[in-house]
N, C-alpha and C positions, 0 to 999 in steps of 0.2 A: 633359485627360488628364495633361499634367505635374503640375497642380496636385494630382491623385488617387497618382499616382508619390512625389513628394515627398513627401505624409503617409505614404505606406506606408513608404517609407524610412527616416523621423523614428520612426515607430510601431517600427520595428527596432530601429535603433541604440539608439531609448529604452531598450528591452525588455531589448537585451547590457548598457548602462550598467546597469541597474538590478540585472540579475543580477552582474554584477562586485562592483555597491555593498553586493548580500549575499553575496556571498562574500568581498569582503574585508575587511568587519567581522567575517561569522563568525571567519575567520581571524584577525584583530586582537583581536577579544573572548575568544575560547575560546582558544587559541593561542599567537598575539602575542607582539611586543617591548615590554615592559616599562622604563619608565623613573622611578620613582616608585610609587603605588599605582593608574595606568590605563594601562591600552595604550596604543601608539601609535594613533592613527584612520589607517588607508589610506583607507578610503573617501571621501574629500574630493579625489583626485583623478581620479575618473568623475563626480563631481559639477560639479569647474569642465569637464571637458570637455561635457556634456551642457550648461551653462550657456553656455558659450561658443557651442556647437551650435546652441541650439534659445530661450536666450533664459531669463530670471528664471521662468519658469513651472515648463520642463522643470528648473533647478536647483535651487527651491523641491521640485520631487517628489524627486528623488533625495537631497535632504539630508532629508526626509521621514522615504524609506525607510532612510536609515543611521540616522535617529535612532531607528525604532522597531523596529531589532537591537539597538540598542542596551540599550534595556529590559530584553530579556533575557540580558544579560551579568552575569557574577557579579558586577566591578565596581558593578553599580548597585542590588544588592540590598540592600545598609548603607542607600541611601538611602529604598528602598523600604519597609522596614522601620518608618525613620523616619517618611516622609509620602509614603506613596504616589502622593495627588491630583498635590501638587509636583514629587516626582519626575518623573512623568510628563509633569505641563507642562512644565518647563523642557526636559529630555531632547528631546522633540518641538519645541520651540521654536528650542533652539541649532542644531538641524542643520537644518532649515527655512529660518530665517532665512539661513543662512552660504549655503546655496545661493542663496538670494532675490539675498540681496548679490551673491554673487561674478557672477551673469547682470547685475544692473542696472551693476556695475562694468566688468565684460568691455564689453558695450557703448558704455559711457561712453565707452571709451580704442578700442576696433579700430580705429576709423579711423582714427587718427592712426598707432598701431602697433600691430600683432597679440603680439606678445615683450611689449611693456609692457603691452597689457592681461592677457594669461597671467598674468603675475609677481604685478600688482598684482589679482588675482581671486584668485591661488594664496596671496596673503598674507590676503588679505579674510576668508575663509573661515574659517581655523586662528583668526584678531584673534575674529573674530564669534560663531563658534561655543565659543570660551575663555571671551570677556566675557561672554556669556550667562548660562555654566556659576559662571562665580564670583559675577554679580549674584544668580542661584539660590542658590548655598549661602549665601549673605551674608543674604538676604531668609527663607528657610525653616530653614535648617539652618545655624543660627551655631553653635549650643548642641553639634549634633556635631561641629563642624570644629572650635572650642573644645576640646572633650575630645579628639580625635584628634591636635590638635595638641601638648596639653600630655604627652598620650602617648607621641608621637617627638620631645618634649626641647624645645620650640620654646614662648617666653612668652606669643608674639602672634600669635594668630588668622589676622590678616590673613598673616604671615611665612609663616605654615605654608600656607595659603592659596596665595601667589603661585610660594614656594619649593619646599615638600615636595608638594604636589601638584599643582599645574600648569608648574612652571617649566621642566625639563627637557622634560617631552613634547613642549610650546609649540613650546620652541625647534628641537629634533627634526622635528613636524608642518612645522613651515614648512620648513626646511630641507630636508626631501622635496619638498615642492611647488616648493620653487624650482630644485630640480634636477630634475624633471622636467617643469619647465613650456616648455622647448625641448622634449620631446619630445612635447608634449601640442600644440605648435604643428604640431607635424609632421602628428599622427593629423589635425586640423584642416583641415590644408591637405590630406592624400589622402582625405578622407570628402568634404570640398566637392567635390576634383578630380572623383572618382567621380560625385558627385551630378550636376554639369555634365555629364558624358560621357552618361552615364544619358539625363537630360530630352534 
């Protein structure tokens, strides 16, 4: 009976995470704070908290589902346009992956500390799902990042690459997660509380 309690529980919270994780990419895609030529991503923190929750699985779905709002964000129709197949894989890949990580990470460190694994998941994520994004334009889309760059004044691909469009959000992205990665311990410690009370 607990063990049937506990999946229904899981099967919840999964269910609010997920809908958060589209609503706040809707919001970040359509919306959003701007720092560069892409949103900010919010949705990478319901992501480490399901990851933290429920394990590499449930983070894997949820970075899943923020990847594939993402798609349809104006942001990634330049890309679409270009190479769709690419587009698509990379897009689906970076936020997949970053959930994958930040659950195998979280685990890695809880036991020793719940704060330090938060931190280091809430860093993992933003690292993983960037590096993705860049080895993609690098690998598919040099020849557009090329010309967009030489566009916004910039000689070197990669410059434009690191600087004009991922450098600022990067640094942004993480620095939300790490200030709400205390309060993501928090949500943590009263979802487990609850769940113990509960069984």
């Amino acid at each position: 009976m607990t063990n049937s309690k506990e999946k229904t529980r899981m099967l919840a919270v999964m269910g609010i995470l997920t809908a958060i994780t589209v609503a706040l990419e809707l919001f970040a895609g359509f919306v959003g704070i701007r720092f560069g030529p892409f949103n900010i991503t919010l949705a990478l923190a319901p992501t480490i908290i399901g990851a933290a929750l429920y394990g590499w699985k449930a983070g894997a779905w949820l970075g899943f589902v923020f990847s594939f709002v993402v798609l349809f964000e104006p942001s990634t129709a330049l890309f679409m346009s270009v190479n769709a197949p690419a587009t698509i894989l990379v897009v689906l890949v970076k936020g997949t992956v970053a959930g994958l990580v930040a659950g195998a990470v979280y685990n890695a460190i809880a036991k020793k500390n719940k704060l330090a694994a938060v931190v280091t998941a809430g860093l993992a994520a933003p690292i993983v799902n960037t590096g993705i994004f860049l080895l993609g334009c690098v690998a598919f889309f040099f020849n557009t990042v090329s010309e967009l760059g030489a566009a916004s004044g910039y000689d070197n691909a990669f410059a434009f690459l690191i600087l004009g469009m991922v450098g600022l959000n990067f640094l942004v992205e993480s620095a939300i997660n790490l200030c709400l990665s205390t309060v993501i311990v928090r949500i943590l410690s009263i979802v487990r509380l609850n769940g113990a009370k509960a069984a």
